[in-house]
N, C-alpha and C positions, 0 to 999 in steps of 0.2 A: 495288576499284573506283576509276578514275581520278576527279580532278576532271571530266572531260570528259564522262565516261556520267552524272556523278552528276547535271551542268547539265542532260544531256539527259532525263535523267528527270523536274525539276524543274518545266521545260517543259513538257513532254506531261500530268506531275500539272495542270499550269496550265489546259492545253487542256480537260481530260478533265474537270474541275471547272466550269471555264466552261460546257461544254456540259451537264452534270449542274443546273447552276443556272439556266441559260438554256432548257431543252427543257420542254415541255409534259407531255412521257412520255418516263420517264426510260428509258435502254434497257439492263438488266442489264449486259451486256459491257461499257458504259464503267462499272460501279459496280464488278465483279471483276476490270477494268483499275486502277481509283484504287488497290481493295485490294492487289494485286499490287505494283503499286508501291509504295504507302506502306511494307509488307514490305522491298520491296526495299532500300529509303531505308534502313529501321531497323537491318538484319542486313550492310550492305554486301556484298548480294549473294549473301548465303551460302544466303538460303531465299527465294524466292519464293512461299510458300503457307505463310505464318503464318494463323492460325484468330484471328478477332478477337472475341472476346466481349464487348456492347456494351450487351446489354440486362439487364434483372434480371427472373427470371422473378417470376411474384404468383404468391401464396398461391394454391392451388382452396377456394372456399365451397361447394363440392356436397355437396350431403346426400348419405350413404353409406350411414345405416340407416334404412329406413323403418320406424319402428316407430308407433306410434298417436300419438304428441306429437313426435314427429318430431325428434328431439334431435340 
């Protein structure tokens, strides 16, 4: 990846941000635009569809056995 695509990515990540901070309703496509890019940023081009995992799933509390004291 040239310096030249790299600015122009950096750009549009700018754009694509400002609008994501700035909009009432955010609109999926500029949030799987930032991702795409950020990908792009990290891999220098090589993958565009990195998988970001971001969250941490919790525990489930659901009762499983209903037995009479409900353990």
């Amino acid at each position: 990846m040239t310096d030249n695509e790299r600015l122009n990515l950096k750009l549009e990540l700018k754009e694509v941000t400002d609008r994501i901070n700035n909009a009432e309703f955010v609109d999926p496509k500029d949030i799987r635009r930032m991702d795409k890019i950020n990908s792009m940023l990290l891999t220098g081009n090589m993958n565009a569809d990195l998988n970001w995992k971001i969250t941490k799933g919790k525990e489930s509390q659901r009762v499983t056995s209903f037995t009479r004291n409900r353990r």
